[in-house]
Backbone bond lengths (Angstrom), bond angles and torsions (degrees), N, CA, C in turn:
res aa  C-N    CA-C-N  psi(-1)  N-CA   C-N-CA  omega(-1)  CA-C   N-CA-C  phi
1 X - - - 1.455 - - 1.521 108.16 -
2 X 1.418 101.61 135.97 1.807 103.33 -172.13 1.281 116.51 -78.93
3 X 0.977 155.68 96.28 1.989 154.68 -174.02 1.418 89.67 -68.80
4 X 1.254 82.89 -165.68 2.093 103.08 -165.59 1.233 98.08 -110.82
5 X 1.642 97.81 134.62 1.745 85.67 173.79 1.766 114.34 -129.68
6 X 1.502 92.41 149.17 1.695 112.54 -154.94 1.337 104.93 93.01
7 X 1.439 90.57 171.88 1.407 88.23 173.92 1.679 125.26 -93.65
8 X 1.608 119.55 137.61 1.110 115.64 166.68 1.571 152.95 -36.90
9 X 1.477 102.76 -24.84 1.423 123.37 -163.46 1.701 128.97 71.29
10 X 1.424 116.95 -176.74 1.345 98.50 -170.90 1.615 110.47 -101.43
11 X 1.517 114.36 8.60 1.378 112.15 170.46 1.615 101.08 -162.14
12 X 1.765 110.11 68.22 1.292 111.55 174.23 1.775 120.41 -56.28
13 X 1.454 123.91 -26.10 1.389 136.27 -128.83 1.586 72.46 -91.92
14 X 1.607 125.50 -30.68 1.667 122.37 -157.91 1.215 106.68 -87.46
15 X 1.655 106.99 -26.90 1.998 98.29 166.93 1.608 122.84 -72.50
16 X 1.425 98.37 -33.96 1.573 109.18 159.88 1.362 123.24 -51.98
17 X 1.253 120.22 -40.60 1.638 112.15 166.71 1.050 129.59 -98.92
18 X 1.637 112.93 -5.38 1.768 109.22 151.85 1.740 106.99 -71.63
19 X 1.138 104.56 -37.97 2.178 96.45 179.27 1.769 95.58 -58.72
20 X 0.910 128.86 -8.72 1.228 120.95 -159.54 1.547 102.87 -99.91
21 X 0.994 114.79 -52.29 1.724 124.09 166.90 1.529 104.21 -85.34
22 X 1.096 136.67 -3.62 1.759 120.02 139.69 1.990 121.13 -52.41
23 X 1.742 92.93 -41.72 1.489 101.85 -168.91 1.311 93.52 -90.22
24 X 1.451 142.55 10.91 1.196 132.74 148.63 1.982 100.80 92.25
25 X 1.292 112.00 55.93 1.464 119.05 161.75 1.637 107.35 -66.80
26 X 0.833 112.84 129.04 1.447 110.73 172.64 1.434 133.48 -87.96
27 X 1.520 101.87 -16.42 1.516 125.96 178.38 1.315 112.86 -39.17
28 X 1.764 112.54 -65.34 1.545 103.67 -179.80 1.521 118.43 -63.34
29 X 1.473 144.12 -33.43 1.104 129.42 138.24 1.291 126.91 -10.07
30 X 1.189 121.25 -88.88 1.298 116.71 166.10 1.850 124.41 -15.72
31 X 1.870 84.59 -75.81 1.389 83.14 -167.83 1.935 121.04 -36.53
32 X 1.826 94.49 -40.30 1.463 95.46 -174.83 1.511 120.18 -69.32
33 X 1.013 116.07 -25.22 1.738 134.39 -179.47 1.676 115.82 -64.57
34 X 1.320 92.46 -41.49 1.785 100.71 -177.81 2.034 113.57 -100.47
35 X 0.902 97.97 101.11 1.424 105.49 156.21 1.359 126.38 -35.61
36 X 1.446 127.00 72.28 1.517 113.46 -148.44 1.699 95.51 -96.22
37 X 1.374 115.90 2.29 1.517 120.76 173.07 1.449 103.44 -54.71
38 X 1.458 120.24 -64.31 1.341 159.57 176.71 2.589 92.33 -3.00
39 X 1.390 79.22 -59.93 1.194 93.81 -172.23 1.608 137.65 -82.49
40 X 1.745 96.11 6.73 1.175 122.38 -160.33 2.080 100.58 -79.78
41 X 1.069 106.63 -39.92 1.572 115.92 178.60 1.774 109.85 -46.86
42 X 1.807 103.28 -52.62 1.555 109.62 171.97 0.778 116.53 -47.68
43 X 1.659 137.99 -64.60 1.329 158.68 -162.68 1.463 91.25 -62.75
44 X 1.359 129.75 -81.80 1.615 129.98 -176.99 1.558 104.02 -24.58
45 X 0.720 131.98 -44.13 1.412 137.38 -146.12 1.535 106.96 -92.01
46 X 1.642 117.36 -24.78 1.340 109.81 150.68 1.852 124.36 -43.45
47 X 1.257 110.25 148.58 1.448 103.20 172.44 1.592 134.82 -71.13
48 X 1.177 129.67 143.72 1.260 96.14 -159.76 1.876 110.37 -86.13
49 X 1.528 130.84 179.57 1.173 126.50 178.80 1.498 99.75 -83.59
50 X 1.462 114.48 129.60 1.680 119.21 173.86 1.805 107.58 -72.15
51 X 1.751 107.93 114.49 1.342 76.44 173.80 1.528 151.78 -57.62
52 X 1.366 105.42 -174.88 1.739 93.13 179.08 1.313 100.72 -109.32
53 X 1.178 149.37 33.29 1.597 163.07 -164.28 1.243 127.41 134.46
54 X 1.759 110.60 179.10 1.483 114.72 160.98 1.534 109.19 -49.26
55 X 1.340 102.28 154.06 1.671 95.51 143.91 1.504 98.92 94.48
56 X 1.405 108.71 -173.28 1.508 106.30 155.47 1.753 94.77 89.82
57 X 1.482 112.69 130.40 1.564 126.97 164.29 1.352 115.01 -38.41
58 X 1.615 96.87 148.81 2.255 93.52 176.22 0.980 92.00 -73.93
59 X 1.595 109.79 -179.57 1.273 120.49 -168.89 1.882 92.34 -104.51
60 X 1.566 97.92 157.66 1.373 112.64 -171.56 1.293 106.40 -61.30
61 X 1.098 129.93 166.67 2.149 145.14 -174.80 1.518 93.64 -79.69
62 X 1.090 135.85 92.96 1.471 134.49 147.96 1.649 135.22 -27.73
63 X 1.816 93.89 -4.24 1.321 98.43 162.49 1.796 111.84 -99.90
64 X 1.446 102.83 -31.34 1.697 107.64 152.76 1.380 116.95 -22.54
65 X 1.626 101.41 -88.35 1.193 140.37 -171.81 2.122 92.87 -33.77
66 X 1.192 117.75 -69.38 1.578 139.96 -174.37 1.768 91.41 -51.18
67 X 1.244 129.70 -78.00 1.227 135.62 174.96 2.137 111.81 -31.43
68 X 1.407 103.50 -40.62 1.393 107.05 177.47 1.885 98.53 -64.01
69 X 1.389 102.56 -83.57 1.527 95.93 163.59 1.299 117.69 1.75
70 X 1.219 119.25 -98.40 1.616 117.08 171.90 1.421 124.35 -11.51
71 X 1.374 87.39 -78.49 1.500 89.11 -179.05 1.626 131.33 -47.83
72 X 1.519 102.05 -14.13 1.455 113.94 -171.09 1.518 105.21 -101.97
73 X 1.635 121.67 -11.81 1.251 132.92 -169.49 1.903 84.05 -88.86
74 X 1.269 119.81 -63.58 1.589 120.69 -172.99 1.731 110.29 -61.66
75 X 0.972 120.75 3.65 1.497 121.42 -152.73 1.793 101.83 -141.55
76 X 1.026 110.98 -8.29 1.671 132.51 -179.54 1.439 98.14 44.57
77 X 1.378 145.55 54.42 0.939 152.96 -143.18 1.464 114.09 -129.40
78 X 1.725 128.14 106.36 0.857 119.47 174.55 1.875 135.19 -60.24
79 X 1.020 125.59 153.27 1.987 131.62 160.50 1.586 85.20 -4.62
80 X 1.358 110.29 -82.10 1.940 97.22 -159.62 1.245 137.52 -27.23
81 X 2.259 72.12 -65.59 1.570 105.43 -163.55 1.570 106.09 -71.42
82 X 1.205 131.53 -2.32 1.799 147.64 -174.35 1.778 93.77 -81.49
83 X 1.380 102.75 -69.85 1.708 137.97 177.30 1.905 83.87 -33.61
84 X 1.816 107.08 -75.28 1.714 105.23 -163.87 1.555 113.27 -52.69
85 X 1.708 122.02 -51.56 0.787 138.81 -136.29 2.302 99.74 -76.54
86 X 1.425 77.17 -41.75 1.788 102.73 179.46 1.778 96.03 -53.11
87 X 1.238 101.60 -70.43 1.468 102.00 176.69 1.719 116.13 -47.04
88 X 1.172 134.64 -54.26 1.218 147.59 -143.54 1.826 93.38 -87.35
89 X 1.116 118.95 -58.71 1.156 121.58 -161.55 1.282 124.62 -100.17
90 X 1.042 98.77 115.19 2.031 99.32 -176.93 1.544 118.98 -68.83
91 X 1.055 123.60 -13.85 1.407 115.41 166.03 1.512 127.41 -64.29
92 X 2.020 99.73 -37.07 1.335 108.13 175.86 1.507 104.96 -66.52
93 X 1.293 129.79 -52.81 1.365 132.46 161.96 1.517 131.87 -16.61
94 X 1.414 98.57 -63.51 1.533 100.58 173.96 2.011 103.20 -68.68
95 X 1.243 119.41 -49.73 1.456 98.45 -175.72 1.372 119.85 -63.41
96 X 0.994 127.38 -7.86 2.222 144.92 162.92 1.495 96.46 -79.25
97 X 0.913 117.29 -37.32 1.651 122.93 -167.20 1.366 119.83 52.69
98 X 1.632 100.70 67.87 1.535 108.81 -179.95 1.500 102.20 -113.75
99 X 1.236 149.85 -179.42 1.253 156.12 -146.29 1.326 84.28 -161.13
100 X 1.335 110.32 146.36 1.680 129.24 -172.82 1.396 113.82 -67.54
101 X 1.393 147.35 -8.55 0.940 135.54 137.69 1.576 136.83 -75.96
102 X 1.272 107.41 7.93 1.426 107.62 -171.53 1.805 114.26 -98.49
103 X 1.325 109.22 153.07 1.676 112.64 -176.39 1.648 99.29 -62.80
104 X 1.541 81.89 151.55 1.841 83.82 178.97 1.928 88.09 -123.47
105 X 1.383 106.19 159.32 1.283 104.39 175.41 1.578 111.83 -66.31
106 X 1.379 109.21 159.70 1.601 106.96 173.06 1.471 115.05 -90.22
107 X 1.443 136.58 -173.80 1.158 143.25 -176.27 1.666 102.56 -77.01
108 X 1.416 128.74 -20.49 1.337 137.04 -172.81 1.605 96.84 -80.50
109 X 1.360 107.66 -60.51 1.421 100.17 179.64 1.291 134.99 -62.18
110 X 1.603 112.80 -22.44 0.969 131.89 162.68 1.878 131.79 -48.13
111 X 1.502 83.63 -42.60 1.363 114.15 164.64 1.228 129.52 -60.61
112 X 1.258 119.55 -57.55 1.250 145.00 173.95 1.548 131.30 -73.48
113 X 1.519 94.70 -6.22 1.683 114.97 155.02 1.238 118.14 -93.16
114 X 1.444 117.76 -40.51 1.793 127.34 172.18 1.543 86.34 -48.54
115 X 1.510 125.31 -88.88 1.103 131.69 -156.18 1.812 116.15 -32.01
116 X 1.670 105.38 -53.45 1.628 115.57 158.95 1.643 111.60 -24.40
117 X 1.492 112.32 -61.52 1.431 111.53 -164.18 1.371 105.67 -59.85
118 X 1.405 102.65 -42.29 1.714 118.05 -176.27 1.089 95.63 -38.11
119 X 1.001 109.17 -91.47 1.569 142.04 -167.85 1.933 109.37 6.40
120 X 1.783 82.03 -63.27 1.504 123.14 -169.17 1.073 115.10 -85.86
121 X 1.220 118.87 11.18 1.274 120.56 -175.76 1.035 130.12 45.40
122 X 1.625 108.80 27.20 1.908 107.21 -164.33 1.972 93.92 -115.22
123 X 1.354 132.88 32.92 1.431 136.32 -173.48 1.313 96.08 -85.13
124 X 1.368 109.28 -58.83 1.966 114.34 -178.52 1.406 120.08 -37.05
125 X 1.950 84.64 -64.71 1.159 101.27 -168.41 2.180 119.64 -69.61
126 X 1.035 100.59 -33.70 1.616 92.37 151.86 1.218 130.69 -71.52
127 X 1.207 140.01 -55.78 1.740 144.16 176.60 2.053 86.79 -56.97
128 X 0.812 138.14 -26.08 1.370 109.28 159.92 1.346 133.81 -110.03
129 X 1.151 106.68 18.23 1.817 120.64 170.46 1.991 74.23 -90.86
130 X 1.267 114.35 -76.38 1.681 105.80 -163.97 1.711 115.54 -40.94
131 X 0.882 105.23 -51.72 1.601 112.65 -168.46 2.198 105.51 -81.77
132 X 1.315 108.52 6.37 1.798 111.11 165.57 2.018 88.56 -113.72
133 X 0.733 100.29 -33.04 1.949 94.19 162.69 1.499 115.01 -50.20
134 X 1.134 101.66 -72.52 1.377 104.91 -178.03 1.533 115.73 -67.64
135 X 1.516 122.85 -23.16 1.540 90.99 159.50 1.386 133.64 -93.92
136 X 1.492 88.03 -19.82 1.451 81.58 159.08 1.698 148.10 -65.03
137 X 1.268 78.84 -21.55 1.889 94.45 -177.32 1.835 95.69 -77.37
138 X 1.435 112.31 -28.47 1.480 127.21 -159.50 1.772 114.06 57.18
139 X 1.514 94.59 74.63 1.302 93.13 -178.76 1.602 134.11 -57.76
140 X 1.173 98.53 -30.55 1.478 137.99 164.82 2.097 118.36 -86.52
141 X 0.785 79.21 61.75 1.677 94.44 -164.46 1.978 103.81 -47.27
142 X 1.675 117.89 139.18 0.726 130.85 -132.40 1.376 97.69 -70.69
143 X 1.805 110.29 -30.94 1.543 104.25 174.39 1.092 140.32 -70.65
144 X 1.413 113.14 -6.53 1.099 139.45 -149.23 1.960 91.68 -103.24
145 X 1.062 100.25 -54.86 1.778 119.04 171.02 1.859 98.58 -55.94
146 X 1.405 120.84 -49.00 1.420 108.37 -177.10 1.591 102.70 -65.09
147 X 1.431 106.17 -54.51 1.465 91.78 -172.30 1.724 121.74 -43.26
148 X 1.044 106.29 -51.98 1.683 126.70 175.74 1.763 110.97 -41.40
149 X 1.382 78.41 -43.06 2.020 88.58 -177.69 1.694 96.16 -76.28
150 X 0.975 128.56 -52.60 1.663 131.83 -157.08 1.862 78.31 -67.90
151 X 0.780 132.61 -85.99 1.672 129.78 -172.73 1.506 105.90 -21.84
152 X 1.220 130.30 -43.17 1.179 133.85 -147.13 1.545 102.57 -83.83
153 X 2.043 99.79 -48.66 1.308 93.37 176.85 1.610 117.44 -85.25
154 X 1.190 132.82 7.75 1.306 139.27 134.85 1.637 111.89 -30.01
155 X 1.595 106.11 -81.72 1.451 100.42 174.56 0.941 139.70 -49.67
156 X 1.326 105.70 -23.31 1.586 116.32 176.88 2.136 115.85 -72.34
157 X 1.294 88.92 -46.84 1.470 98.60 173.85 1.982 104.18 -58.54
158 X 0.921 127.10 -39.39 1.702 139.10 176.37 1.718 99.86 -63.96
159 X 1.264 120.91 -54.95 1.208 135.04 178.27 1.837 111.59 -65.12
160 X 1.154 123.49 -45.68 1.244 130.42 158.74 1.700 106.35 -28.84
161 X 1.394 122.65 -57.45 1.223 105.50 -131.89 1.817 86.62 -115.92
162 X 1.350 105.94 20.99 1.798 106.29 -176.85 1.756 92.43 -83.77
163 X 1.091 94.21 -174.43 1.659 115.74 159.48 1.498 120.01 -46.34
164 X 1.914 95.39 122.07 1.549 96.53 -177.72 1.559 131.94 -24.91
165 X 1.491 107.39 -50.24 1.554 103.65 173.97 1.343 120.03 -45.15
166 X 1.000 111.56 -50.38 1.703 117.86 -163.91 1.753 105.18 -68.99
167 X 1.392 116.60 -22.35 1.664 139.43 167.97 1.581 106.20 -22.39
168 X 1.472 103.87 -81.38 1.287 104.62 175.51 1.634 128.79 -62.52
169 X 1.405 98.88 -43.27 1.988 80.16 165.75 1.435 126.97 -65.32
170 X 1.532 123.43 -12.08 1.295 123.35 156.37 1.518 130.91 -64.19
171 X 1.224 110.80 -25.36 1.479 118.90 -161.89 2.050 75.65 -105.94
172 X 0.848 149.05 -17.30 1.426 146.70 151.84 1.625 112.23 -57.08
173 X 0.699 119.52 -81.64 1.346 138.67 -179.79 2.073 92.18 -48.32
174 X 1.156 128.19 -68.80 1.515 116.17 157.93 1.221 124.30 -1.35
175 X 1.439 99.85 -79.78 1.463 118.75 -179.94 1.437 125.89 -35.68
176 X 1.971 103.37 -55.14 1.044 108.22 179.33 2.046 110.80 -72.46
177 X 1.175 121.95 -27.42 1.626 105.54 170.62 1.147 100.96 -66.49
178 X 1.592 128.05 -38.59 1.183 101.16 -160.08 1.744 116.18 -71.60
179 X 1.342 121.45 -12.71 1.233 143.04 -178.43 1.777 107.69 -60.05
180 X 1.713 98.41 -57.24 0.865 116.88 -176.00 1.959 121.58 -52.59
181 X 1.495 93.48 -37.13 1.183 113.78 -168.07 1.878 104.17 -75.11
182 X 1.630 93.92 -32.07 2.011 88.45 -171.68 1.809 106.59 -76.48
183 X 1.493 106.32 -26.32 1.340 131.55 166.85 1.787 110.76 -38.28
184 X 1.114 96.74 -71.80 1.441 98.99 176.99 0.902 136.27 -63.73
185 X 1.594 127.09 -19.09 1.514 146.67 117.78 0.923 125.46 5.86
186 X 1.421 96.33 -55.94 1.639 93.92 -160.25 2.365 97.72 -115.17
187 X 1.581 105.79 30.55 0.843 107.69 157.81 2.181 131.10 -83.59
């Protein structure tokens, strides 16, 4: 088994997440941008699980739990790969704000909170209190979307003129900037 070599220092984990917001993580952004209090009333309002005995761990922060979601909604990320990725990656970490020794939920629990919202009918109604937040606040700010679009139809014009196959996913991909572009228009 390979150890570390040299010495670590007395707070290696903090140069690791400044290299991390050099290469442009976006997570802490986020975290600071979104009011994730905001959403705490929905979540409460699920029922809670009756335990199954004495004893036994609290149950995880349902704004955790909601924050995992996310991350698995931007990340297309299944129960596991949410479960692996949480563990594996320190960026997901710092936006959960767990510290490397701490339990992370599993893919079961993970599960079994989606299902909660289900249940309660409160899934809709949160993912669209979050997602009229974010446009309204314009998390993604409009210039930021033109620039993105002007690049896009760049590629597309490059993509235009490759090999027939690739033809139609350009004039696809078109469509959608150009969609994008009448969209913002009418912001």
């Amino acid at each position: 088994m390979a150890g570390l070599v040299g010495q670590t220092g007395f707070f290696p984990g903090d140069r690791r997440l400044r290299e991390l917001d050099l290469l442009g993580d976006g997570l802490p952004l986020l975290n600071r941008l979104i009011p994730w209090e905001r959403f705490r009333p929905i979540l409460e309002s699920v029922p809670k699980a009756k335990p199954k005995g004495p004893g036994g761990r609290k149950p995880y922060d349902r704004m955790l739990l909601f924050k995992m979601m996310v991350l698995q909604q931007l990340h297309n990320l299944s129960d596991e790969q949410t479960e692996y990725q949480v563990r594996d990656r320190l960026s997901f970490q710092r936006f959960l704000g767990f510290g490397l020794e701490e339990a992370v939920p599993d893919h079961t629990t993970l599960w079994l909170f989606r299902e909660s919202l289900a249940q309660a009918k409160l899934t809709e109604r949160l993912f669209t209190a979050f997602h009229a937040f974010l446009l309204k606040q314009l998390i993604f700010p409009a210039w930021v979307m033109s620039d993105a679009c002007n690049l896009l139809k760049e590629v597309v014009k490059i993509l235009l003129f490759e090999q027939d196959r690739k033809h139609k996913a350009a004039k696809i991909i078109k469509g959608i900037v150009d969609g994008l572009l009448g969209n913002m228009g009418k912001l």
